[in-house]
N, C-alpha and C positions, 0 to 999 in steps of 0.2 A: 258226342261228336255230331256236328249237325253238314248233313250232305245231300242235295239236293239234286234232282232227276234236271240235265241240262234241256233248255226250253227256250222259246226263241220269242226275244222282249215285244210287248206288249204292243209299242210304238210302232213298231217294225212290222209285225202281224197287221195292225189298223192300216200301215198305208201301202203294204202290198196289196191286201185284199180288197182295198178302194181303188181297183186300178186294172185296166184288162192289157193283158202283156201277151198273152197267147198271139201266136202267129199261125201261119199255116205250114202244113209240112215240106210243102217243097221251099217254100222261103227259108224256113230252118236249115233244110238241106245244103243249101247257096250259102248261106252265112257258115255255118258247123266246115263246111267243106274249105269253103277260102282262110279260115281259122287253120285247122287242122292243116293244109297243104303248104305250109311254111315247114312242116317239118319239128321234127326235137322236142314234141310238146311230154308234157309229162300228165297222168290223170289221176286224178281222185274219185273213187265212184262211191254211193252210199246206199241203205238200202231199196232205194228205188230199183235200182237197176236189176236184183231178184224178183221183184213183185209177178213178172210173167213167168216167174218159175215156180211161184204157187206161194211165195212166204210174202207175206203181211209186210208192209214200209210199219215204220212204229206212226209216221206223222202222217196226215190226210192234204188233200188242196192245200186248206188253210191254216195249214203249217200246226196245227192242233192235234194230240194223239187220236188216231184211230178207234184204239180200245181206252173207253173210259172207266174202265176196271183194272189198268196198268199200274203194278203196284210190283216195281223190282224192288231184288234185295239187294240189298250194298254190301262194299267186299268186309267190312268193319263185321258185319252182321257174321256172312257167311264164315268169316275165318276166328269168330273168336271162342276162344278154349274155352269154355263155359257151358252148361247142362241147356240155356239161352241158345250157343251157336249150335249146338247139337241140332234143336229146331230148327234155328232157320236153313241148316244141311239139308234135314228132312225132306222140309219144304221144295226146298230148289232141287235134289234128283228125283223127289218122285215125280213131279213136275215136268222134270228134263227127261226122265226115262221115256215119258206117253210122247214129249213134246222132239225128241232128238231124229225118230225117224224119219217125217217127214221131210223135217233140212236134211239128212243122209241119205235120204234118196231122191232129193228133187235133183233135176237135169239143167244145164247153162241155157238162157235161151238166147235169142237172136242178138241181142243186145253184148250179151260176154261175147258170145263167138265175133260177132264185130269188132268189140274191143280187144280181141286177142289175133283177128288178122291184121287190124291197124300194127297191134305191138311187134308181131310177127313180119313186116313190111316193114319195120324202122321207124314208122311215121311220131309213133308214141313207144320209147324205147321203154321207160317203167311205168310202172300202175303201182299208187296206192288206194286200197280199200278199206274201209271202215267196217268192211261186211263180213263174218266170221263163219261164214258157208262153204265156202272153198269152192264156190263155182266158179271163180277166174281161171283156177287149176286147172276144173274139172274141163273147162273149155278148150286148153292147150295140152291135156294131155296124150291124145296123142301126134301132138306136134313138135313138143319141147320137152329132153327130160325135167326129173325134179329139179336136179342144181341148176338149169338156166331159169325154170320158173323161181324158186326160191330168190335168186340174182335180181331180178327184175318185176317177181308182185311182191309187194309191202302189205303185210296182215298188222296195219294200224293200231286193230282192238284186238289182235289174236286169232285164236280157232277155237272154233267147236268140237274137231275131231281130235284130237289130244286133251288128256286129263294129268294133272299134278297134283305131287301129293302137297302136304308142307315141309318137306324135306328136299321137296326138288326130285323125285320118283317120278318118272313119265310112264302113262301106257294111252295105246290109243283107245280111240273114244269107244270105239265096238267093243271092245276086250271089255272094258270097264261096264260097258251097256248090256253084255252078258252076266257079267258078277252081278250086276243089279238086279238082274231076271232070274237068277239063281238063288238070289238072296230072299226074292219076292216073289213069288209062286204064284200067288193071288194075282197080283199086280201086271205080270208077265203074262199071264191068260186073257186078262182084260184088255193089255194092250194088244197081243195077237186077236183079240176078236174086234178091235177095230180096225185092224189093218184088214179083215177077212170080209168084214160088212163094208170096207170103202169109209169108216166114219173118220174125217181129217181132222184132229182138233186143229183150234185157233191156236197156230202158231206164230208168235212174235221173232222178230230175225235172229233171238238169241237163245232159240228152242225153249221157249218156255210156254205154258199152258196154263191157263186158269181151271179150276178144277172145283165142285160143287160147296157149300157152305158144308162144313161138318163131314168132311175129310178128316181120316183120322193118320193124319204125317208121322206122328209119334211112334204108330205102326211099323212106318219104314225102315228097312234094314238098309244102314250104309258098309257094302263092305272095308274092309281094315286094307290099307295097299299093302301088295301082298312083298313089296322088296324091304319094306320097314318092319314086316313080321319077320319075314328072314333075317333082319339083326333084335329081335326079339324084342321089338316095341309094337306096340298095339295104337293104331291111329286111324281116323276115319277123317281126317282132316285133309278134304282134296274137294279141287274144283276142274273145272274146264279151264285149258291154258286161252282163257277171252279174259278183256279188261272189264271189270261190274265196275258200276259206277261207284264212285270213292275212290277208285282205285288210279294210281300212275302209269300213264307206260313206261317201259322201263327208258331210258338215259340215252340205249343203242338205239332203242329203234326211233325215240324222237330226233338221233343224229341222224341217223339216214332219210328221217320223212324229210326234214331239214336240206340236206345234200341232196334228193333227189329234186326236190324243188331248183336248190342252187343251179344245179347239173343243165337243168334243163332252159328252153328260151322263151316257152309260154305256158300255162299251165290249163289244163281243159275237165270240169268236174261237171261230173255226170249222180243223178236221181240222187240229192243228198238236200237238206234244209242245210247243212252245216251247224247243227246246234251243237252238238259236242264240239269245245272250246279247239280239241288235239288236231280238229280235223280243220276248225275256223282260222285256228293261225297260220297253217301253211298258207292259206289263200289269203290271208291278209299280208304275210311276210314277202309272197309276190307281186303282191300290189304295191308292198311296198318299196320292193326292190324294180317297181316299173317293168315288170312284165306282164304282156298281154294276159288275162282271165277270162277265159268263157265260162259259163253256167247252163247245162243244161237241166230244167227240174222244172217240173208244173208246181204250183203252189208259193206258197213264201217262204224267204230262206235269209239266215242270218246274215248274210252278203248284201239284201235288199239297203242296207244301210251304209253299204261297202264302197264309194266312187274308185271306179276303176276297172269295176265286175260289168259283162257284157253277160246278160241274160235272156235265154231262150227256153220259153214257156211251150214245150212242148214235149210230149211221150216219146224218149229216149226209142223206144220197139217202132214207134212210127215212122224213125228217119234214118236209124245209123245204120243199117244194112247200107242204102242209099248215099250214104257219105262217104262209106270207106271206096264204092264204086265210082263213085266221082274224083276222090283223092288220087286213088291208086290208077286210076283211067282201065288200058288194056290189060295193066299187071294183073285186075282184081279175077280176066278168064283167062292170062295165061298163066299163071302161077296158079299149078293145082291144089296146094295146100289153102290159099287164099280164099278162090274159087269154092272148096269146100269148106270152109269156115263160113262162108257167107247164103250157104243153103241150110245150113245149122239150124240147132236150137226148138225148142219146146216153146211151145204161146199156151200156160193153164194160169192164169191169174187166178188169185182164191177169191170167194164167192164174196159180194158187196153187202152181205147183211151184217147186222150185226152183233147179232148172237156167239157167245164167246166160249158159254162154259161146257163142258163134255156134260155129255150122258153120265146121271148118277151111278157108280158102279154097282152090285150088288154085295152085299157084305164088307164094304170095305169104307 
């Protein structure tokens, strides 16, 4: 089976990059806000828009990976019954085990909370995102219960905090990220002493971690889900409920990214290239359906080749606080839910080097 890591064409990369688009932020502001203040728009956000929450975008400016040591597994790899997917299991939770905290505990920063008092105000009734962190949640939690956020954010690619077996067995991500730690004694002490030294591995937005040459994954214990031992089958076959590359979304949710687009009157995508295809055709399917598109995202993005795409080159943290108080006008200090959503938020972006791989463990 041949499956390849989506990447944004060569052509497209050349003549973005031959080209200076950046504006300034209050100019962004003026446009983002006359955009936005028609009302009904619907958004798309990608990983950009965590990057101030401390996790890694996968792409840089120039629309090019980040980490040139990115090497995901495909879901073909990960789910197949063979002594083969056994390893690449290995691979992907010891991986996710060191790599899952850091996404489980980062905070929304100024950028979610903005985007969740716009949604919160009407202005942008649903959001979908491509980002599998649950910080849009994390931002309206205590504003909206779960069933109006579930209603109105679209997890595009899935979640991180939910694991399935291959039977369709759910447990959440923690439960599951204890049996791991119980399973792996070694591995659990290792990871508690970097959480105790402050050492953050290089985490990519879909908790995974690169980890030293001559790791021994083989090592690692997958536990057996534990509602498939209860009808007495023995199975270690479970992933995170997020889409790996190869993999489809499922039929429902491409219906609703679909209708939420329909639904709505313009469509407004915020820190995303658009290289994944799932996330490229809702914004083309509005372009093609002749509703206005903005773009907000520094770098080059598969839309550069899009006529009909209005793009603003600029840091999403630099302006949206500033947008939603312009849209919203008085609302944004007399609505005190508003009001506090737009003091919100964490600014820790993770550090600009480039150094990827953890500290060599000892004995392991």
């Amino acid at each position: 089976m041949r499956v390849s890591v989506p990447t944004i064409p060569a052509a497209v990369l050349r003549s973005a990059n031959a080209q200076s688009r950046s504006i300034s932020p209050a100019h962004a502001v003026d446009r983002i806000a006359d955009f936005l203040s028609k009302r009904n728009v619907a958004v798309i956000t990608g990983a950009g828009v965590s990057v101030d929450s401390g996790i890694r975008a996968y792409r840089g400016k120039r629309g090019t990976y980040l980490n040139p040591n990115y090497k995901p597994i495909f879901y073909h790899e990960l789910m197949e019954p063979t002594p083969r997917g056994v390893g690449f299991r290995q691979r992907y939770w010891l991986r996710s085990f060191l790599g899952y905290p850091p996404v489980r505990d980062a905070q929304p920063n100024p950028t979610h909370f903005a985007l969740a008092a716009l949604q919160h105000a009407h202005v942008t009734p649903d959001l979908i995102t491509q980002n599998v962190d649950g910080l849009h949640h994390k931002a309206l939690l205590d504003v909206w219960p779960e069933t109006r956020m579930h209603q109105h954010i679209l997890e595009l690619h899935g979640t991180l905090h939910k694991v399935q077996c291959s039977h369709g067995h759910r447990v959440d991500r923690q439960v599951f990220q204890d049996m791991l730690g119980s399973a792996n004694p070694q591995w659990k002490a290792y990871s508690e002493e970097l959480e105790r030294t402050g050492t953050r591995p290089r985490t990519n937005p879909d908790g995974d971690v690169v980890l030293p040459e001559g790791t021994r994954y083989d090592q690692f214990i997958i536990p057996e889900c534990a509602e498939c031992l209860a009808d007495n089958r023995v199975n270690t076959m479970l992933k995170p409920e997020v889409i790996f590359f190869g993999e489809s979304i499922s039929q429902a949710v491409k219906n609703r990214s679909f209708d939420i687009v329909n639904r709505h009157d313009r469509l407004f995508v915020v820190g995303t290239t658009l290289a994944t295809f799932s996330a490229f055709r809702l914004v083309k399917h509005a372009v093609e359906r002749r509703k206005p598109v903005m773009l907000l995202n520094i770098g080059a993005s598969r839309a550069d080749d899009l006529a009909g795409v209005e793009t603003i080159e600029v840091s999403a943290g630099a302006v949206m606080q500033d947008v939603v108080k312009r849209v919203l006008g008085s609302e944004a200090h007399i609505n005190p839910v508003v009001s506090k959503l737009l003091v919100s938020g964490v600014v820790r972006p993770p550090p600009l080097d480039e150094e990827d791989v953890l500290p060599r463990p000892t004995g392991l």
